[in-house]
C-alpha positions in Angstrom: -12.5 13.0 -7.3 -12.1 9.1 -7.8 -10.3 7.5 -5.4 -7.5 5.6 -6.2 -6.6 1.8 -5.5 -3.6 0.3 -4.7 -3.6 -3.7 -4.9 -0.8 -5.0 -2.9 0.6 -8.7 -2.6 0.4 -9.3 -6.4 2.7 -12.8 -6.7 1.2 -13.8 -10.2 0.1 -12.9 -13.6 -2.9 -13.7 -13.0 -3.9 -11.4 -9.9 -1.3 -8.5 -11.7 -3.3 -8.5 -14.9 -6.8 -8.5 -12.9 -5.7 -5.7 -11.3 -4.3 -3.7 -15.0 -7.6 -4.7 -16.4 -10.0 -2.9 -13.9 -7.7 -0.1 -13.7 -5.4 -0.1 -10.5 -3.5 2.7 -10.0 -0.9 1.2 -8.3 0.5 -2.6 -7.9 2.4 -3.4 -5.2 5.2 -6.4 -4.7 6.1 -7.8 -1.1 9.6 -8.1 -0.5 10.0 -9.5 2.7 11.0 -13.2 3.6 7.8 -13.9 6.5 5.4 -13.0 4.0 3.3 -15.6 2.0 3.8 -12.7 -0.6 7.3 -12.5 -0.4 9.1 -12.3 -3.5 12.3 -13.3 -5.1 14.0 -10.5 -7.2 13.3 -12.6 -10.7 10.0 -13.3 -10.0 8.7 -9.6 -8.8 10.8 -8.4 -12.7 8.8 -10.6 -14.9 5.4 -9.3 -13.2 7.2 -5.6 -13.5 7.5 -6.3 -16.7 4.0 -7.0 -17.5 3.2 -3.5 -16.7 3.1 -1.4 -19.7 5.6 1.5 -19.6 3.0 3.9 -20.7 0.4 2.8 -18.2 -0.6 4.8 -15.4 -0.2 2.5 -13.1 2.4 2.5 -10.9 4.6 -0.6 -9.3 5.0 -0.4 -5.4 8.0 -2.1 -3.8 6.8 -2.9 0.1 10.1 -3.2 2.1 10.6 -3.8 5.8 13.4 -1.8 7.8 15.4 -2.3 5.2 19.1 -2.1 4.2 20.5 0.6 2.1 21.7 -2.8 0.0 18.5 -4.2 -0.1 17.0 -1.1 -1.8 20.1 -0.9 -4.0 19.2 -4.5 -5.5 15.4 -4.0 -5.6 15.8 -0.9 -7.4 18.0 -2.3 -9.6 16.6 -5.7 -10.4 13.1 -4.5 -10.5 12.9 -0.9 -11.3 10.1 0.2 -9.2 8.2 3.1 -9.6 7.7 3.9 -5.8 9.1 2.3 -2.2 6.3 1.6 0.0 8.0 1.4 4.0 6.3 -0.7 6.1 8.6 -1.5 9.3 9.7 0.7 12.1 11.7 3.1 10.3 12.5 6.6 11.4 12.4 10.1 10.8 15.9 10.1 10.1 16.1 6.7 7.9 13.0 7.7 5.5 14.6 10.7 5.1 17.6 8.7 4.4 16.2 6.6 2.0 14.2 9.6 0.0 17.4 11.6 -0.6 19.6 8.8 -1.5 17.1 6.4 -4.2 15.4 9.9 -5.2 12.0 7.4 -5.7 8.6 8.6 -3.8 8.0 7.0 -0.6 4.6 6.0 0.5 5.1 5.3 4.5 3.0 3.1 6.2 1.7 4.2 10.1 0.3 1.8 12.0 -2.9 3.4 14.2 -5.1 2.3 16.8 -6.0 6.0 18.0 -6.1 9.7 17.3 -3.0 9.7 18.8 -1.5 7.5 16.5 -2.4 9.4 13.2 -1.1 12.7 15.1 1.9 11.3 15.7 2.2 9.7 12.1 1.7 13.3 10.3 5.6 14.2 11.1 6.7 11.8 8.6 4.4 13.7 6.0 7.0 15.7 3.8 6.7 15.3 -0.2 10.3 14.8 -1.6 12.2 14.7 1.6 10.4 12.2 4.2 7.2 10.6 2.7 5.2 11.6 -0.4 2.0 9.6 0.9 0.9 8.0 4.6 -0.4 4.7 4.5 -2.7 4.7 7.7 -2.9 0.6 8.8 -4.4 -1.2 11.6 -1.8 -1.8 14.6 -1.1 -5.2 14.6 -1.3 -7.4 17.7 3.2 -7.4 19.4 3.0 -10.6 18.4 1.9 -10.5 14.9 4.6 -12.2 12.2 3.7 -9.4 9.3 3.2 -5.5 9.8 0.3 -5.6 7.5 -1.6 -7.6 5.3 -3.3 -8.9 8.5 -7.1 -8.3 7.4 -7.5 -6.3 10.5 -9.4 -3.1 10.3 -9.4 0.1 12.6 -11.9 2.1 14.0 -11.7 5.0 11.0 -13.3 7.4 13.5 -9.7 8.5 14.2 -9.0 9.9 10.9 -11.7 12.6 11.9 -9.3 15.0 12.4 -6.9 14.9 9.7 -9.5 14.2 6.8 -9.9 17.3 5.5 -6.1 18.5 6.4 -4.3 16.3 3.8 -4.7 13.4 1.1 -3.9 9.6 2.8 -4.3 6.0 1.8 -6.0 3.9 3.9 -5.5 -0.2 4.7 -6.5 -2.7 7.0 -9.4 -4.8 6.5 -11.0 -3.4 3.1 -12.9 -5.8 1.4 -15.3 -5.6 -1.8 -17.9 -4.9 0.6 -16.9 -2.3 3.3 -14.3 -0.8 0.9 -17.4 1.9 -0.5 -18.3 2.8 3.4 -14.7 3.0 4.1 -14.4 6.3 0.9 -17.4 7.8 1.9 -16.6 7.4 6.2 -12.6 8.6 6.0 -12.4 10.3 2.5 -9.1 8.5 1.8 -7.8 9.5 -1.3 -6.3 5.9 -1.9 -7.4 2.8 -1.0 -5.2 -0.5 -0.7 -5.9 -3.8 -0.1 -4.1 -7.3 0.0 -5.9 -10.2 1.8 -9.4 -9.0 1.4 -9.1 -9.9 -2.3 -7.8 -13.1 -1.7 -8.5 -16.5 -2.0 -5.9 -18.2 0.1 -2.8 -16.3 1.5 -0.7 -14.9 -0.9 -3.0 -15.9 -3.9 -5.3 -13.4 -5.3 -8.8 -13.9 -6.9 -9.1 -12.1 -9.9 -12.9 -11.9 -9.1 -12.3 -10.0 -5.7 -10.0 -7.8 -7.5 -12.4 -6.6 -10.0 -15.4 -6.2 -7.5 -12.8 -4.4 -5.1 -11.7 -1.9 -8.3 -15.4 -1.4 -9.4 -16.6 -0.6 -5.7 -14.1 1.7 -5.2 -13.6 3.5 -7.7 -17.4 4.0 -7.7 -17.8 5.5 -3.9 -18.3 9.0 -3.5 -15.6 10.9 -1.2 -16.3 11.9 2.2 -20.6 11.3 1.7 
């Protein structure tokens, strides 16, 4: 099976149609104010609207412990196809959010051991909690973004859960290590933001298609 790719942090035409062109299965746009790929509401519809309502790629909205009104507005100014939740959000408010916007969540767990991904499997519930877990590198307390740091995780951890159910897997993928990464952890998608950039926030549309043809050229689990 191919894996697929999620590029994340589009802000332009010209990183959204890079990524359409070597055949990303999902886009995803930031909306949250500390991020250099943050957003406004206008900005993320017009790059929606570049993706072609027949296309198989999907749009990602990234959200941070957000409001109930802040998904009402993204949803309605910008019609995504899925809600990626990146902040601290429980149990409870996934669940929440899943049974009141009725869109897929992809929930992003932040890991630094076994532990970690154990512990991030309760969220795991297709059409009531999450449809897909993100698995990202912890960021330092400290850190002003939850991801999109360009830190990577020892994938040794996933060891236990690889072969128990499909995951996407962040934090530090690059071009080059993104091949080792499909073929170490057997992630059924792979998504990446600043390793195919050129300054934060900006993509390269060269990274992007070197990411797309690596990836989607690695062998699962090898």
């Amino acid at each position: 099976m191919t894996t697929a790719v999620k590029i994340c942090g589009i802000t332009d035409a010209t990183g959204l149609d890079a990524a359409l062109a070597g055949g990303a299965d999902y886009v995803g746009l930031v909306f949250f104010p500390k991020s250099p790929r943050n957003l406004a509401h206008a900005a993320a519809r017009a790059l929606r609207d570049r993706v072609p309502r027949t296309s198989a790629t999907k749009t990602v909205a990234l959200v941070v412990d957000p409001t109930d009104t802040d998904l009402a507005a993204i949803i309605r100014d910008v019609d995504p196809d899925l809600i990626q939740l990146h902040g601290h959000e429980s149990l409870e408010r996934v669940a929440g959010i899943r049974a009141r916007f009725n869109k897929p969540i992809l929930k992003a767990i932040p890991v630094a051991s076994a532990a970690d991904v154990e512990a991030g499997l309760a969220y795991l519930a297709p059409g009531r909690l999450a449809d897909i877990l993100l698995f990202d590198a912890k960021p330092d307390p400290a850190a002003v973004l939850p991801g999109g740091n360009g830190l990577a995780f020892d994938w040794h951890i996933l060891d236990g859960i690889k072969d128990r159910t499909d995951f996407a897997l962040a934090g530090g993928l690059t071009p080059d290590n993104v091949a080792e990464a499909i073929a170490r952890t057997g992630a059924a998608i792979v998504d990446v933001s600043s390793g195919v950039e050129r300054t934060p926030g900006r993509k390269d549309p060269g990274l992007i298609r070197r990411f797309l043809q690596a990836a989607k050229g690695a062998k699962q689990g090898a």
